[in-house]
C-alpha positions as CSV (number, residue, x, y, z in Angstrom):
1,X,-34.6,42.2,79.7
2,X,-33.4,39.6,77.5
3,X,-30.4,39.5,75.1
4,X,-30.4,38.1,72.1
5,X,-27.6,37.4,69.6
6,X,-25.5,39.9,68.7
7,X,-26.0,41.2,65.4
8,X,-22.5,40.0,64.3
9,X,-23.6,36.2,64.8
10,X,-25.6,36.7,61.7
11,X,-23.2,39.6,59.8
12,X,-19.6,37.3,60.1
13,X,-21.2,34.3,58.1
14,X,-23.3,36.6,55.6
15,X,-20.1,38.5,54.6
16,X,-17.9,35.6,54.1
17,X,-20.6,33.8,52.5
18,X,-20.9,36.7,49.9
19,X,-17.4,36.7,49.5
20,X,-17.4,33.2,48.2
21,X,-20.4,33.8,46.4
22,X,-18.1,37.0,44.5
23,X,-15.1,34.7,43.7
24,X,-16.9,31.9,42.2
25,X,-18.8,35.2,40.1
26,X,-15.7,36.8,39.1
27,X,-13.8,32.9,37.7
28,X,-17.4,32.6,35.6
29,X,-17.6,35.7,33.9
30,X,-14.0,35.4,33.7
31,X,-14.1,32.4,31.5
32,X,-17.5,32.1,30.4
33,X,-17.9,31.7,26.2
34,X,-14.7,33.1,25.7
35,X,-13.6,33.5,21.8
36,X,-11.2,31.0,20.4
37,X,-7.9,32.3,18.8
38,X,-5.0,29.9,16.7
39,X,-1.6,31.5,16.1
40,X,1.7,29.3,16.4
41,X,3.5,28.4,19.7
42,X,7.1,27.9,20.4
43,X,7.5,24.4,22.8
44,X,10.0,25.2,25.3
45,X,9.7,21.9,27.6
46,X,7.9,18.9,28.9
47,X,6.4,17.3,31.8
48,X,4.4,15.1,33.5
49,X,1.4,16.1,35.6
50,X,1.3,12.7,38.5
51,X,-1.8,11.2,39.0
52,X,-3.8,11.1,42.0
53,X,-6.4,8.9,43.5
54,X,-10.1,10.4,45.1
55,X,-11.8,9.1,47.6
56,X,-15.8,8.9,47.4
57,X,-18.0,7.5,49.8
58,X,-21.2,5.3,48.2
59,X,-23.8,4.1,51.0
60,X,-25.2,0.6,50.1
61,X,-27.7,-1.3,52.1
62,X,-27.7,1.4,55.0
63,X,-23.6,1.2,55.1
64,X,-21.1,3.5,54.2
65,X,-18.5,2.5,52.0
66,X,-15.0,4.5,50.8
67,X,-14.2,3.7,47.4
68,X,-11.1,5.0,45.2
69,X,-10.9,6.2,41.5
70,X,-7.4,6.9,40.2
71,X,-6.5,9.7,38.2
72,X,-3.8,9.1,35.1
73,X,-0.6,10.4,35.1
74,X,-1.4,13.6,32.1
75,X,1.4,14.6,29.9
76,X,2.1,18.3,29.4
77,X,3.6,20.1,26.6
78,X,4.7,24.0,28.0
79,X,4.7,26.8,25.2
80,X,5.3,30.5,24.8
81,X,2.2,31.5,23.2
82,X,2.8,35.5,22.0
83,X,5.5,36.0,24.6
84,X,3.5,34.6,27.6
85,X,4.5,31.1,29.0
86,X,1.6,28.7,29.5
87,X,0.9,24.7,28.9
88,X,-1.8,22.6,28.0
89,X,-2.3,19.1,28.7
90,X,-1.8,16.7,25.4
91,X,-2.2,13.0,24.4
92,X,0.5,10.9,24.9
93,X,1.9,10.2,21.3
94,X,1.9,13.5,20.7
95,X,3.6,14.4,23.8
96,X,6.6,12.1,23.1
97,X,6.6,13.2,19.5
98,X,6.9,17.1,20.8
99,X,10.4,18.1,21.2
100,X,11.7,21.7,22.8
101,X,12.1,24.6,20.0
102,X,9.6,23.1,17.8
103,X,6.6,25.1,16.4
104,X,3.0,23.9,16.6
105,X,-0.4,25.3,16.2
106,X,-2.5,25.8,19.3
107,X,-5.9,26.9,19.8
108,X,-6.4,28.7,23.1
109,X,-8.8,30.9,24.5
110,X,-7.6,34.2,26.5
111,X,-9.5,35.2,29.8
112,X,-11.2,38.6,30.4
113,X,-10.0,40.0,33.4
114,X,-6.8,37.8,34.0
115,X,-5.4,37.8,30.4
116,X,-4.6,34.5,30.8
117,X,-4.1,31.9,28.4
118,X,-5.8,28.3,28.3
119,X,-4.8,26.1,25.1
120,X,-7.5,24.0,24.1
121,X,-5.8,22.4,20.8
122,X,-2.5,21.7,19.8
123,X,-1.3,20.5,16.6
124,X,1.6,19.8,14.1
């Protein structure tokens, strides 16, 4: 009698494909067309996101070539936004204009499940 696989060699991969499948659900419906919100935001610091570089690979003529983009350095302005501490990424004038204790307006967008808060806009 012959043995084929056992049933596992085709239940392993199913299950933790599903399981990727079920993240990648959850983070949509998590953040899909949420509602926008504006109240006013305490700045309680500074920083600066470092840049990075990515690596692609283009094939040309039948070769394979690696090629390099860099990413920017992105300034980043922290807040407390109702009580909760978050950031958002800003342009660079108004990042050095942006000092600690000062009070903008922001935009953001809270998430379903998570309650967490993206900023969107910030303004004087």
């Amino acid at each position: 009698m012959a043995s084929g696989p056992s049933s596992m060699t085709y239940a392993i991969p199913a299950i933790a494909l599903a399981a990727v499948a079920l993240y990648f659900a959850y983070g949509a419906v998590d953040r899909f067309a949420l509602a926008t919100e504006e109240t006013e935001a305490r700045v309680t610091g500074k920083q600066i996101a470092g840049g990075s570089t990515t690596y692609h690979t283009t094939v040309a003529a039948g070769r394979a070539w690696s090629q390099s983009s860099t990413n920017p350095d992105t300034p980043i302005v922290l807040f407390d936004v109702q009580g909760v501490a978050t950031g958002g990424a800003v342009s660079p004038q108004l990042y050095e204009s942006l000092q600690p204790g000062e009070i903008v307006r922001v935009a953001f967008q809270r998430t379903r499940f998570t309650r967490q808060i993206l900023v969107t806009d910030v303004r004087r």
